[in-house]
C-alpha positions as CSV (number, residue, x, y, z in Angstrom):
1,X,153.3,76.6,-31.2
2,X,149.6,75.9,-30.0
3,X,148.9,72.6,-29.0
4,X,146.4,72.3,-32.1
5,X,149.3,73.5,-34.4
6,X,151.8,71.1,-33.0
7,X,149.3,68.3,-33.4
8,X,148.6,69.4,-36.9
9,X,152.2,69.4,-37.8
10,X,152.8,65.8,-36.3
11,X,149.9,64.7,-38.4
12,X,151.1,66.0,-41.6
13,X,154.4,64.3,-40.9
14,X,152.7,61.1,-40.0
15,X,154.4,61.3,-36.6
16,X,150.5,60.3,-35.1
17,X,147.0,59.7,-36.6
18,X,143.6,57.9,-36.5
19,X,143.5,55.3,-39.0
20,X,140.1,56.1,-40.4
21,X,140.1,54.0,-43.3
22,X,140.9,50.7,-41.3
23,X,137.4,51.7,-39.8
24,X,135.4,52.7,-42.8
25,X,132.8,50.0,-42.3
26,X,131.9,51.7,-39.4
27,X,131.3,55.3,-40.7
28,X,129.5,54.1,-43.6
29,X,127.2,52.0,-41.1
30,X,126.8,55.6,-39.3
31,X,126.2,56.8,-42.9
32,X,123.5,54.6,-43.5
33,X,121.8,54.8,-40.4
34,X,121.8,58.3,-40.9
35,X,120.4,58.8,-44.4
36,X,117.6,56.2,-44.1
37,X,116.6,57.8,-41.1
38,X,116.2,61.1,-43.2
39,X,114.5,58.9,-46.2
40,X,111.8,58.0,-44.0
41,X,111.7,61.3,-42.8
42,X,110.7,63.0,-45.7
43,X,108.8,59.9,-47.0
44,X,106.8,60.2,-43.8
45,X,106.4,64.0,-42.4
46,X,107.1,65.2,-46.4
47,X,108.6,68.9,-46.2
48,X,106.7,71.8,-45.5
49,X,106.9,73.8,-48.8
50,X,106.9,77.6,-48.6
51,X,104.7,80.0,-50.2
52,X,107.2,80.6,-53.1
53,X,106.3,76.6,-54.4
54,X,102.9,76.0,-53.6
55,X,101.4,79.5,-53.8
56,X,99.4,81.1,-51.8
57,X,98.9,85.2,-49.8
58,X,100.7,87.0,-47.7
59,X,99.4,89.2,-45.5
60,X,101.1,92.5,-43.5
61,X,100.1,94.9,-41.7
62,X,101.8,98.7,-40.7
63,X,100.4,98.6,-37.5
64,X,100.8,97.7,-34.1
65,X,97.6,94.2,-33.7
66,X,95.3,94.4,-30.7
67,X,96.3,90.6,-30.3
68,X,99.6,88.1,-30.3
69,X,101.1,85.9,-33.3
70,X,99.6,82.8,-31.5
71,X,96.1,84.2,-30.8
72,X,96.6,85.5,-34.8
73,X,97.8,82.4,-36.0
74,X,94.6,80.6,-34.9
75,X,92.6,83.6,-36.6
76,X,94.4,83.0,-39.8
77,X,94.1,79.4,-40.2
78,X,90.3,79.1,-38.7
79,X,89.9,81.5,-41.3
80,X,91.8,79.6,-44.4
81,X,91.3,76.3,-43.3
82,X,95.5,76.0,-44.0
83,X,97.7,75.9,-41.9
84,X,99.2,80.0,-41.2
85,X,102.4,81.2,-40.5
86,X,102.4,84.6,-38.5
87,X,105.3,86.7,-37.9
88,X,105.9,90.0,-35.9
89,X,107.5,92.8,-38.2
90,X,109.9,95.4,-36.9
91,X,107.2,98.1,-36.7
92,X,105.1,96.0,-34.5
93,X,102.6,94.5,-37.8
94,X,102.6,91.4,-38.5
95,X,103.5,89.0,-41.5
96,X,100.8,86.4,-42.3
97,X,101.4,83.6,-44.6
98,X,98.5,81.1,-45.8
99,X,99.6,78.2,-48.8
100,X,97.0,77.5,-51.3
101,X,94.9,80.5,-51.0
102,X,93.1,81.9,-54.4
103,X,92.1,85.8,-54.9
104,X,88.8,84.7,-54.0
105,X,89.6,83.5,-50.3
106,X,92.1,85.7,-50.0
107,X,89.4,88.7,-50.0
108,X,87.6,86.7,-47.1
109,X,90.9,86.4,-45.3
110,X,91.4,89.8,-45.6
111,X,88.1,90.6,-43.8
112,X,88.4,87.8,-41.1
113,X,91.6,89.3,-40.3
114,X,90.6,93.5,-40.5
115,X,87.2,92.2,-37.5
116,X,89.2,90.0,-35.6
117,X,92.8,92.4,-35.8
118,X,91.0,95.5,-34.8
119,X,92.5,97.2,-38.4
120,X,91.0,98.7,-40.9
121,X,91.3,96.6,-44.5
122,X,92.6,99.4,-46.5
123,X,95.7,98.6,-44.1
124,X,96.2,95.3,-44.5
125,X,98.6,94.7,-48.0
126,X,97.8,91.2,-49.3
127,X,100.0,89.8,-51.8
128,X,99.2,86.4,-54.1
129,X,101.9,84.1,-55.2
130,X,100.4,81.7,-57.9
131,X,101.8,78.0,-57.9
132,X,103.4,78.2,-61.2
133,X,105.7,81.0,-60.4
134,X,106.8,78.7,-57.6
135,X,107.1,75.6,-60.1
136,X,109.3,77.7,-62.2
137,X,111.6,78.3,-59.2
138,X,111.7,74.6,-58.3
139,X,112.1,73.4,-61.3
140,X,115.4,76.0,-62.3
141,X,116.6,74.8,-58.8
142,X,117.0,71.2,-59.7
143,X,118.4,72.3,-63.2
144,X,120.8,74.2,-60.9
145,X,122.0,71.1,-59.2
146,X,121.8,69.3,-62.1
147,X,124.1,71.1,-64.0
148,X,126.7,71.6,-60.6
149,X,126.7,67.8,-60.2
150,X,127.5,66.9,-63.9
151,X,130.0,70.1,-63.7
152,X,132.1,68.8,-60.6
153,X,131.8,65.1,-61.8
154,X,133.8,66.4,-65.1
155,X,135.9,68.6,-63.2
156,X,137.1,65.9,-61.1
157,X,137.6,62.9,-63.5
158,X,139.9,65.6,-65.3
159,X,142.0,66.9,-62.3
160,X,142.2,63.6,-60.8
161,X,140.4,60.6,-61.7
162,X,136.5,58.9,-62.2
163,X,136.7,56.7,-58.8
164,X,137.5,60.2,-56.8
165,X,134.7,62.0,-59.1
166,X,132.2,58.9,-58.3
167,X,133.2,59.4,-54.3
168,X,132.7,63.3,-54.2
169,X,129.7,62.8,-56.1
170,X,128.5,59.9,-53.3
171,X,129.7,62.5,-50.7
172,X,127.4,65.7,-52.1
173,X,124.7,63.2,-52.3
174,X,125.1,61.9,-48.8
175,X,125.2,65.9,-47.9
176,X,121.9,66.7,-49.8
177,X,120.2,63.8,-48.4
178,X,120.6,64.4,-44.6
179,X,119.7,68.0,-44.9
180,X,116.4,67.7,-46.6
181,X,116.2,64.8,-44.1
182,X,117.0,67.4,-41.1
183,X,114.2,69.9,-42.9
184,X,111.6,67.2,-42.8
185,X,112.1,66.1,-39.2
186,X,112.0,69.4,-37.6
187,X,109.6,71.1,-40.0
188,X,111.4,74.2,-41.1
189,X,109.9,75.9,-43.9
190,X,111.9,75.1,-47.3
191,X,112.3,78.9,-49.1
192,X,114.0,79.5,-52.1
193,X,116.5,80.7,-49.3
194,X,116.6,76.6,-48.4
195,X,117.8,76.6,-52.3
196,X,120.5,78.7,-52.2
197,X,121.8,76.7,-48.9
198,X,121.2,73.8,-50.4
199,X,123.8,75.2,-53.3
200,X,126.4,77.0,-51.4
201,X,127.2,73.8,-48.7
202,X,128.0,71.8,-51.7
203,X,131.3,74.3,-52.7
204,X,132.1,74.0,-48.8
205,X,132.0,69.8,-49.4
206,X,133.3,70.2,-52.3
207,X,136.1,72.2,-51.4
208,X,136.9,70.0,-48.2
209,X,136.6,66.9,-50.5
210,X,139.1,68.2,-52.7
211,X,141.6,69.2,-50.4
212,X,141.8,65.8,-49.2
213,X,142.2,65.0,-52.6
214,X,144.9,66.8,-54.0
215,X,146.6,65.4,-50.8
216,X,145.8,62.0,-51.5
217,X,147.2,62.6,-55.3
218,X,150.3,64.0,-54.5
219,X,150.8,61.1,-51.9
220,X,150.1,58.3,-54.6
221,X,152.9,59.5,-56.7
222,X,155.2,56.1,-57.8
223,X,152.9,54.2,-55.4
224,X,153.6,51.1,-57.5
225,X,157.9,51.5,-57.4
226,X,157.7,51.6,-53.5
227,X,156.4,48.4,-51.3
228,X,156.1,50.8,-47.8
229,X,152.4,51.3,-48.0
230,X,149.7,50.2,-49.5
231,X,147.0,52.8,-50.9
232,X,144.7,52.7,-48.2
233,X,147.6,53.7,-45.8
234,X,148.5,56.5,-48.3
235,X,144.7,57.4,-48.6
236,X,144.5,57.5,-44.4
237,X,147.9,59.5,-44.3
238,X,146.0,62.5,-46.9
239,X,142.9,62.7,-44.5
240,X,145.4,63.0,-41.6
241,X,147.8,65.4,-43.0
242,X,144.6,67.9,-43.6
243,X,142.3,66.9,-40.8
244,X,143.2,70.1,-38.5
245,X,143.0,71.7,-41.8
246,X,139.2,70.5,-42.4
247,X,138.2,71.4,-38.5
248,X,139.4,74.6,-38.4
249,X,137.7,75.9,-41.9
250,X,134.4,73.9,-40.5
251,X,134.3,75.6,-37.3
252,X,135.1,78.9,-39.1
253,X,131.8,78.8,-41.4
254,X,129.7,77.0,-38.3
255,X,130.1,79.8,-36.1
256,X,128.4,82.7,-37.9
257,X,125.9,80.0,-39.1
258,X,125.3,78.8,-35.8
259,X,124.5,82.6,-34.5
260,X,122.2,83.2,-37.3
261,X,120.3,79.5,-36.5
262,X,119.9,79.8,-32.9
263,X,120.6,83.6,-32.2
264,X,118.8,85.5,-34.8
265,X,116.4,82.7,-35.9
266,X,116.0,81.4,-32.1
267,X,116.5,84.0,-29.7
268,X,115.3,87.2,-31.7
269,X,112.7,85.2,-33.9
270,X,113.5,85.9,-37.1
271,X,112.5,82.7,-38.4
272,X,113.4,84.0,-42.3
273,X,116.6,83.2,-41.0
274,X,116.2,79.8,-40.4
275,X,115.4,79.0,-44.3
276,X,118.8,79.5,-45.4
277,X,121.1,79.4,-41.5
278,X,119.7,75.6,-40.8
279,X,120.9,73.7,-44.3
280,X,123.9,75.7,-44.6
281,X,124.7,74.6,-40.5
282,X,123.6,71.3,-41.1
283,X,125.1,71.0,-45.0
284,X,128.5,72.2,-43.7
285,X,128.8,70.0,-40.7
286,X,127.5,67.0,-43.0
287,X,130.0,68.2,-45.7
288,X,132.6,67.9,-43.3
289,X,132.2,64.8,-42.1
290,X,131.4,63.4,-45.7
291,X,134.9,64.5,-47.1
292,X,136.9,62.6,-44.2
293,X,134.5,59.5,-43.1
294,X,132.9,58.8,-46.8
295,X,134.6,60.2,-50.1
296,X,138.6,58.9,-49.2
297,X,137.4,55.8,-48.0
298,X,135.2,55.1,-51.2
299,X,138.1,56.2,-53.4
300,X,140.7,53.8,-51.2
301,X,138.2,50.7,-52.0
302,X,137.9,51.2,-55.7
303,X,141.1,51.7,-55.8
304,X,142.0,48.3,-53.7
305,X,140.6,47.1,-56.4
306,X,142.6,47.1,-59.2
307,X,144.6,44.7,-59.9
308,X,148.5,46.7,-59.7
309,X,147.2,48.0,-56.5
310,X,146.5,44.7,-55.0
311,X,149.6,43.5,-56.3
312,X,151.2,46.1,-54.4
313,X,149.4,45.4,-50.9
314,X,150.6,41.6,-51.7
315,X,154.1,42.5,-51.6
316,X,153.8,45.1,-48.8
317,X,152.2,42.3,-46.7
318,X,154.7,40.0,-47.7
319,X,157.8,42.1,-46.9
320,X,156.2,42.9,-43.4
321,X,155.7,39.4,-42.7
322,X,159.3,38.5,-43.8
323,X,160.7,41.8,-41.7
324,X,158.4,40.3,-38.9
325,X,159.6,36.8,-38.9
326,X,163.1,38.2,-38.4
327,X,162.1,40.1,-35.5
328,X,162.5,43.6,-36.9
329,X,159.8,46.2,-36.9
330,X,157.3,46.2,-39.5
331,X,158.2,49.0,-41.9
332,X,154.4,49.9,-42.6
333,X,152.1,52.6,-41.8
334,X,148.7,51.3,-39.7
335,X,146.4,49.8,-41.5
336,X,147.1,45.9,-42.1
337,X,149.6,45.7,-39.5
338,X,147.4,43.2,-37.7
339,X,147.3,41.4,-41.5
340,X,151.4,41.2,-41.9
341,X,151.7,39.9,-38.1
342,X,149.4,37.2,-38.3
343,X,150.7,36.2,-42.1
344,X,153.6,35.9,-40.1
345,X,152.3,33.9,-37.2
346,X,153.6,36.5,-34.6
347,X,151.4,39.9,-32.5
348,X,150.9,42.5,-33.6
349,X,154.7,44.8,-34.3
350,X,154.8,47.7,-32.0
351,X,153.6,50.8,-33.5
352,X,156.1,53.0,-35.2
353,X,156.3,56.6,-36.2
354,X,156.5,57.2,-40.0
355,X,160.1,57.5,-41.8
356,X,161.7,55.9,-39.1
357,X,164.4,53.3,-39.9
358,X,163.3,49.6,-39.0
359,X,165.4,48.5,-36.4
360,X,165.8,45.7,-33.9
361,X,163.5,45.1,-31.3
């Protein structure tokens, strides 16, 4: 067995893990951090709207140009007074995009660019997208999201229960949030290709968010008849037992992402690529970390907070401090171990593998 299998398997069976809700303060911190910092982002840069929302003409030519996308970028926005996006086509033409351009200045454009371009204007195509075809699109995409958010909400107050639908729901808005934040600090374009990233990482958070779940929900099973662990240790053993899962599906998606982001967007130029590669790269990494690091550890302190459940961590403290006091292992899993030794004015117990009998020291 591969040394990522084997370690797979001993986390499953609770042989090892890292006990990531002991440490949730510090991933939501990180979480913080992380999402004001792409708040101010788009408070402060705003995103940089494509033609589709804010209208505007496009400009190609069939030709090779006389001159390169930089000197014709200049050309295009001198001429516009916006700011233009130029792109080499396949045949050697070029792609020019100008926001907020009428029929009217279009024309003029068109001129500028035929004297300066060296082509004749019949052989320039100029196509006008007006601003309330690209309101449409905007505002159908936020029904979109709408609807999906209300639809896995539902979905998951039926198949498990509200606190874990409130957590994913946290989670996909966490994901959301540092992807537009990512599109406003670099300054990528947002397409309706942005949209449909924006859509298709949520399944991917979804999906690892539920994993984890149906995990966690097998796992809590009789959790009130049993005084071994409390529900946080339950809760870290889930995210354990389908961590290697959770990598290996991430790095799966990333890679094909990553080559269209940095290879065909980066190396080869095709920056239409980058509209929908850079919030699915950044959505699915986010997603990832959001389902291990934010939704469990949400669900585990609602949950702490009932009443039977912090009965139940009362009498799992208690029969750790009495095993403790007699100088036999704690039977307990990581998290308040530090809690049951000091209730029991001793160190801290040695740390023991899961399902092992407690046993003399």
């Amino acid at each position: 067995m591969s040394r990522l299998g084997n370690l797979g398997a001993r986390l499953y069976r609770g042989e090892v893990g890292y006990d990531f809700i002991r440490n949730r303060k510090i991933w939501y911190g990180i979480s913080i951090l992380i999402t004001i910092t792409a708040i101010i982002g788009v408070a402060v840069g705003g995103l940089r709207m494509g033609i589709e929302f804010k209208g505007g003409a496009v400009f190609t030519t069939d030709t090779k140009a006389r001159i390169s996308t930089a000197q014709a970028t200049d050309v295009a926005t001198e001429a516009s007074g916006h700011m233009a996006i130029v792109q080499e086509l396949g045949n050697g033409g070029l792609r020019i995009q100008i926001t907020e351009v009428d029929t009217a200045k279009a024309n003029e454009i068109k001129e500028t660019l035929s004297d300066e371009l060296g082509i004749p204007a019949d052989d320039i195509n100029a196509d006008l997208v007006g601003p309330s075809w690209g309101e449409q699109i905007a505002n159908k995409a936020w029904t979109g999201l709408g609807v999906f958010m209300v639809l896995v909400v539902i979905y998951l107050a039926i198949a498990f229960e509200w606190r874990m639908a409130v957590a994913a729901l946290i989670a996909l808005i966490h994901d959301i949030t540092i992807t537009v934040g990512v599109y406003a600090l670099v300054g990528f374009e947002v397409t309706p290709g942005t949209v449909i990233g924006l859509l298709t990482i949520l399944g991917y958070s979804l999906y690892d968010t539920v994993v984890v779940f149906d995990s966690l929900k097998e796992g809590q099973k009789d959790i009130t008849k049993q005084t071994r662990f409390t529900y946080s240790e339950i809760a870290n053993r889930s995210i354990n037992s389908t961590l290697v899962r959770s990598i290996n599906t991430t790095v799966v998606a990333l890679l094909p992402v990553a080559g269209l982001l940095f290879i065909g967007g980066g190396v080869f130029g095709a920056g239409m690529l980058n509209d929908i590669s850079l919030s699915l790269f950044v959505g699915l990494a986010a997603g990832a970390y959001s389902s291990i690091f934010i939704a469990t550890p949400l669900v585990a302190d609602l949950k702490e907070r009932e009443p039977q459940m912090k009965a139940l961590k009362k009498r799992v403290l208690a029969k750790r401090a009495a095993a403790a006091a007699k100088g036999e292992s704690p039977d307990d899993g990581s998290e308040d171990r530090h809690d049951a030794a000091e209730a029991a004015g001793t160190g801290i117990g040695r740390p023991r593998s899961h399902g092992s009998t407690p046993g003399k020291r």
